[in-house]
C-alpha positions in Angstrom: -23.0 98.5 80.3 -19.9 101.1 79.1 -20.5 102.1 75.8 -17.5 102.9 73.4 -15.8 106.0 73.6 -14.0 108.6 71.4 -11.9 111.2 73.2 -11.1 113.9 70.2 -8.9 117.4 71.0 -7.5 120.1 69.3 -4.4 122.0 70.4 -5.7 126.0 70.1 -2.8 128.6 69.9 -5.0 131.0 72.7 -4.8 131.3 76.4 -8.0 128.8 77.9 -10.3 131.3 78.8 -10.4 133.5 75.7 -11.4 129.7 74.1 -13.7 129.0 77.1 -15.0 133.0 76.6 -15.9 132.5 72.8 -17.1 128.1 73.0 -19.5 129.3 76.0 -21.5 131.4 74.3 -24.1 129.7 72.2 -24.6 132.2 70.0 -20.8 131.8 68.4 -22.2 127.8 67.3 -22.7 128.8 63.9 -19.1 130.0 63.6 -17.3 126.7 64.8 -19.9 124.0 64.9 -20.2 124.1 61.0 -21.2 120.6 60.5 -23.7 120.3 63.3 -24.9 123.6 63.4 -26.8 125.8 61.0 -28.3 128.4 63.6 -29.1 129.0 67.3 -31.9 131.1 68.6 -33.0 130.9 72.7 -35.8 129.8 73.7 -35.7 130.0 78.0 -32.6 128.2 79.6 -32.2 126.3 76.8 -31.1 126.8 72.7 -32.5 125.5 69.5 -30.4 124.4 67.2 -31.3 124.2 63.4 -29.3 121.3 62.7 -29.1 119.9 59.1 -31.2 117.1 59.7 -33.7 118.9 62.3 -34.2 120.7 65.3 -32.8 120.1 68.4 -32.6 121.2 71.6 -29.0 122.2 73.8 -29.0 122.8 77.9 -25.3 124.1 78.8 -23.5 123.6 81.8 -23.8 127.0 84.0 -20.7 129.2 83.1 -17.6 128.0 85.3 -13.9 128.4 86.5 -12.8 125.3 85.4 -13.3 124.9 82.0 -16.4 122.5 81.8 -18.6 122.9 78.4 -20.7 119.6 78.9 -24.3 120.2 77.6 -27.5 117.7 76.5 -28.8 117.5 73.4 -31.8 116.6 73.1 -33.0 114.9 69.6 -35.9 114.0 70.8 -38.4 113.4 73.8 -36.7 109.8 73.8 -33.0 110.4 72.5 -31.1 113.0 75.2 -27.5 112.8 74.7 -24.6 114.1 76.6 -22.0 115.8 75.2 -18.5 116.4 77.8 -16.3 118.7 76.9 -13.6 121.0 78.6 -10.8 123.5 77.7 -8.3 123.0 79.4 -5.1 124.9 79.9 -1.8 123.6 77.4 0.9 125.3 77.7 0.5 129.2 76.7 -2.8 127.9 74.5 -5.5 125.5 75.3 -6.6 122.2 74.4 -10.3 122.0 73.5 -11.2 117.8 74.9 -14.5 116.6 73.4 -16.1 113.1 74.4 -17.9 110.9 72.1 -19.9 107.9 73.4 -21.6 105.3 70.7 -25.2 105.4 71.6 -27.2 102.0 71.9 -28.2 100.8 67.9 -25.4 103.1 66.5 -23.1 101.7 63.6 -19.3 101.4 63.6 -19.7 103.5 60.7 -22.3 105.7 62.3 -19.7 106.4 65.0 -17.3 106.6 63.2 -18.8 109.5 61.2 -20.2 111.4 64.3 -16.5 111.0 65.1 -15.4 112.6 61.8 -18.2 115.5 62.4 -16.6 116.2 65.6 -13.3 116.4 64.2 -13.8 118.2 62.1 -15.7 121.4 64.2 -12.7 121.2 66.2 -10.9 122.1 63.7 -12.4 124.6 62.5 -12.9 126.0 66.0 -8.8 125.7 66.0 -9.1 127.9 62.3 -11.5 130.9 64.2 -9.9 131.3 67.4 -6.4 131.8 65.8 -7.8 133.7 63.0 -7.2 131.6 60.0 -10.7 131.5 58.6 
């Protein structure tokens, strides 16, 4: 069974890998993820992420060439959700593609406002990368 999809970007105004240099490194969530992410700390190959509804665990995708950022999140031991996304190059800048699938039980309106969340850290990351805080 597909499940629905949201494909969100944002057009950044920096070459792909200073985007893919600063979005790669977990330790830079708190600056750009605002809405999911409150603070990271490591803990082995993976990083926990005070969220502000709880805890949660992140697995990255080993560093790459090509622009792939996909990681898991997992919410729980029975709730692991993937989370594609890539920089990829756009002219001189870069265009920051994240993929949002509607998980099984999840609300139009639940979607919709992970949708929103997403959004709206991409825009922010947009804001941070070309120094417009």
């Amino acid at each position: 069974m597909l499940h629905s999809a949201r494909h969100m970007s944002v057009g950044i105004e920096r070459p792909p890998e200073e985007v893919y240099a600063f979005v790669s490194d977990p330790t830079n969530l708190p600056r750009w993820a605002t809405a999911f992410c409150v603070s990271v700390r490591r803990s082995g190959d993976e990083w926990i992420v005070e969220t502000p509804q709880a805890p949660v665990r992140i697995a990255f995708a080993a560093l790459n060439d090509l622009g792939v950022l996909d990681h898991v999140v997992t919410v729980s031991s029975e709730l692991e959700v993937l989370s594609p996304m890539r920089v990829v190059a756009n002219g001189s800048g870069s265009e920051v593609v994240f993929s949002l699938f509607q998980r099984p039980g999840m609300s139009e309106a639940e979607f919709s406002d992970d949708a929103a969340l997403v959004q709206q850290d991409l825009e922010t990351l947009k804001r941070v990368m070309e120094g417009r805080f």
